[in-house]
N, C-alpha and C positions, 0 to 999 in steps of 0.2 A: 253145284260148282261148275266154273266153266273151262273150256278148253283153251281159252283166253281169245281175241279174236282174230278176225281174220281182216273184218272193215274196223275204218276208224272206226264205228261208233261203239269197236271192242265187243263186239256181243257174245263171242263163246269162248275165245280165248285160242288164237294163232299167229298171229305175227309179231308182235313184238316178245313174247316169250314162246314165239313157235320152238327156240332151242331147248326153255323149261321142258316145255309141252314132252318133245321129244325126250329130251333126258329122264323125266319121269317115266315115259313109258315106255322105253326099252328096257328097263331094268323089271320087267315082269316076265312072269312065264309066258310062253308061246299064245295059248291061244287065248289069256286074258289081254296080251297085246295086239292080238290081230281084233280082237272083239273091241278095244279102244282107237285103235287107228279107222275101225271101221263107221263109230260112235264120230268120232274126227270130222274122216270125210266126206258122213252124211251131214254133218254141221256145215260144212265149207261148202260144200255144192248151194244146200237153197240159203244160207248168206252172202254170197257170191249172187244167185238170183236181186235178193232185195237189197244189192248196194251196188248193183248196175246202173250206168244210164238209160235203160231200155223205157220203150213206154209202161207207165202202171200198169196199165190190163193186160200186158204181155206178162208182166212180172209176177201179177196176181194168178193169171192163167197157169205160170210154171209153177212155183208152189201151190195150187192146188192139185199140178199132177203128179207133186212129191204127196199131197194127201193120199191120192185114190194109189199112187203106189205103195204105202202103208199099208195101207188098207190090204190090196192083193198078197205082199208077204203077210201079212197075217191069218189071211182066209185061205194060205196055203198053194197059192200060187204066183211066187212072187215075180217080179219082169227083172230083165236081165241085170239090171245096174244093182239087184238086191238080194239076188242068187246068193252071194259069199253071207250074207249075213243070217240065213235060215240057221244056221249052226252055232252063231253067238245066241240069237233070238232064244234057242232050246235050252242050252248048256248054262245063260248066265241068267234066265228070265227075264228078261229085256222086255217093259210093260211098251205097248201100241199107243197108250195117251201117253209117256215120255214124248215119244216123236213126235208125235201130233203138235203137243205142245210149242217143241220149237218152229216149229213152223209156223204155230202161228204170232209167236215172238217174233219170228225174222218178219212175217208180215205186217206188225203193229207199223214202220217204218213206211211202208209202202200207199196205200191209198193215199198220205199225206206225211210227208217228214214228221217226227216227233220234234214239239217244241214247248216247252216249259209243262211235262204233265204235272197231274196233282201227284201227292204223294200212292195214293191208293195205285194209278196205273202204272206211276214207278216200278211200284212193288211188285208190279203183275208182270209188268218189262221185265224186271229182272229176274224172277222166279221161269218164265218160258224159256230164254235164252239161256241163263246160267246153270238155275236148281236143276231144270230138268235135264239141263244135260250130267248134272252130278246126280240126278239120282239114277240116271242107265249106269252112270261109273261107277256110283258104290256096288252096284251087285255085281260087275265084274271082277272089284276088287275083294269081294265076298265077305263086306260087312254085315255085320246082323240089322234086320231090317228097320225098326226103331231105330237104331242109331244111324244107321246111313239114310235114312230118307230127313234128319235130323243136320247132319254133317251136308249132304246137301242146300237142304237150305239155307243154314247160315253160310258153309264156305262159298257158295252160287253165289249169295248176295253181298259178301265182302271183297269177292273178286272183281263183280258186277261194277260196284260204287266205285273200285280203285279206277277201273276204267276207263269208267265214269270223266271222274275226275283230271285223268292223266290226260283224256283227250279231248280235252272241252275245246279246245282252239281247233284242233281237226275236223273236227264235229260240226263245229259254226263255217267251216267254208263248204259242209254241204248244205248248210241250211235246217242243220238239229241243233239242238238243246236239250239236254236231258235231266237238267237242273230243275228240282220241285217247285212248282208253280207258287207254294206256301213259302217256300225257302227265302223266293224269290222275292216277294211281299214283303216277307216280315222285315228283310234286309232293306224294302224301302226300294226295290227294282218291277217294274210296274210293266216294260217290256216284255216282250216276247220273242223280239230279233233276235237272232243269236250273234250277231255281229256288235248288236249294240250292246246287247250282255257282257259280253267278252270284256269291254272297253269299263264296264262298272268299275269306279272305284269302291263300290261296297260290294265286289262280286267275294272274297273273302269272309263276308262275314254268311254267305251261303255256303260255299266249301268247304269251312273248317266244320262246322256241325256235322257235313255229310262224310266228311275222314272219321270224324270221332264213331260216328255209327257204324261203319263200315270198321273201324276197331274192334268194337261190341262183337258184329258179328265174326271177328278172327280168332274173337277171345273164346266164344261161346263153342269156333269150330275146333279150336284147340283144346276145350275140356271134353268134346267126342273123343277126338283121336287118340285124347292120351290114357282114356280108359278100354280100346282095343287093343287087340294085338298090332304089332309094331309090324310086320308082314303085311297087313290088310291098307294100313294107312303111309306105307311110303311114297306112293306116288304122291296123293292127295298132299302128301307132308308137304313135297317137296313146290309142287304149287302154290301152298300157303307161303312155307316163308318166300318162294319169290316174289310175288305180289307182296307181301306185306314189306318187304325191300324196298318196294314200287312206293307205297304208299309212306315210310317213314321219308323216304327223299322228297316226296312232293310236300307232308308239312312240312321236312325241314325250309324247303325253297320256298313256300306261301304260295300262295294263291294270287299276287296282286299283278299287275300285268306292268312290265313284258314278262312272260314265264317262258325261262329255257326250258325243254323238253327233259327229262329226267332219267337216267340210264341205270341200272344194276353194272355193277362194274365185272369183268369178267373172273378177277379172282371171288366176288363175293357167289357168283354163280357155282363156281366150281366148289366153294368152300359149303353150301347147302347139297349140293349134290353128292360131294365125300361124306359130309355127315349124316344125313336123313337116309342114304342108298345104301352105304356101304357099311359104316360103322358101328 
């Protein structure tokens, strides 16, 4: 699952549901939310690295010193930026190839823009960025583990897709595309520009498949949730239906271009918050 993102290209999930984000996880006990805030802003830091202007080898160089600093908190001597987290690492078992992982998610972006992968490195894009940050969440949230590393990976990759999807025009003015190379074909789009993608008048018949899947996977995260206890899965609840909000407005609006950007309206925000939090 992810924390929604921070860059266009959505990868963990913070700014345009940075309020979800937060609203989900204040409503936890103390130190499952300092262990999530901290999950957060180790996300935000090396996504922030790989949606820089900066030259690639600089980019590359800094997320690989998010590796070897991994690496050091885990061998028990962590460097100062990773101090606070020795204490979620013990309490919630917080695995060393989660982080790894996103990192080298936020990396996939780097050596070369992502631009029409196959479905296979989609899949792998979305499981680094998203799953793995849902699977450090399930065990703070202290689901059983079958079922959370389960819930991660479909709600990662239903969140992933909405993203996806909602910021395909953001996306094309950095020069990505995250639309499946198959998708792409089959539709009869042969390109790889993202500018000239955008413009397809068959770019809908690549979108709608890829909502309906990312359905699938909302569907699937919702028959975890609803066989845990209700405690374990209100954050995560409350990320699902916001995104999946995200995702019925954009079928409703289609895919076909011009696409106005799409909003959660602020009562419908607060009205999953009253209910999945509180009630």
């Amino acid at each position: 699952m992810t924390l929604e993102a921070t860059s266009p290209s959505a990868n963990y999930g913070t700014t345009a549901s940075g309020s979800s984000f937060y609203a989900a996880m204040r409503i936890l006990p103390r130190d499952q939310r300092e262990a999530m805030f901290q999950i957060y802003s180790f996300c935000r830091q090396v996504d922030d690295i790989a949606d820089s202007d900066g030259p690639r080898d600089v980019r590359l160089a800094a997320l690989q010193q998010w590796r070897d600093d991994i690496d050091a908190l885990y061998q028990g001597h962590p460097p100062a930026r990773l101090k606070d987290y020795v204490a979620s690492v013990k309490t919630f078992g917080l695995k060393r190839e989660d982080f790894l992982a996103i990192v080298d998610g936020m990396e996939m972006d780097v050596p070369q823009d992502i631009r029409a992968p196959d479905m296979a490195t989609l899949d792998l894009y979305c499981d680094r960025v998203a799953s793995a940050v849902g699977r450090l969440s399930v065990r703070v949230f202290g689901l059983p583990e079958d079922d959370g590393i389960q819930l991660a990976h479909h709600l990662g990759r239903a969140l992933q897709l909405t993203n996806i999807l909602r910021d395909i025009d953001e996306d094309a003015t950095l020069g990505r595309l995250y639309l499946p190379r198959e998708a792409l074909l089959h539709a009869g789009i042969t390109s790889n520009d993202p500018n000239r993608v955008i413009a397809e008048r068959a770019l809908p018949k690549v979108c709608v498949p890829l909502a309906q899947r990312a359905k699938v996977h909302f569907e699937k995260s919702d028959e975890i949730m609803n066989r845990n206890k209700r405690r374990a899965v209100r954050a995560p609840r409350i990320m699902s239906k916001y995104y999946h909000a995200i995702l019925d407005l954009l079928i409703a609006r289609g895919f076909a271009a011009p696409r106005q950007p799409v909003r959660v309206s602020k009562v419908t925000r607060i009205a999953i918050l009253l209910r999945y939090a509180f009630l």
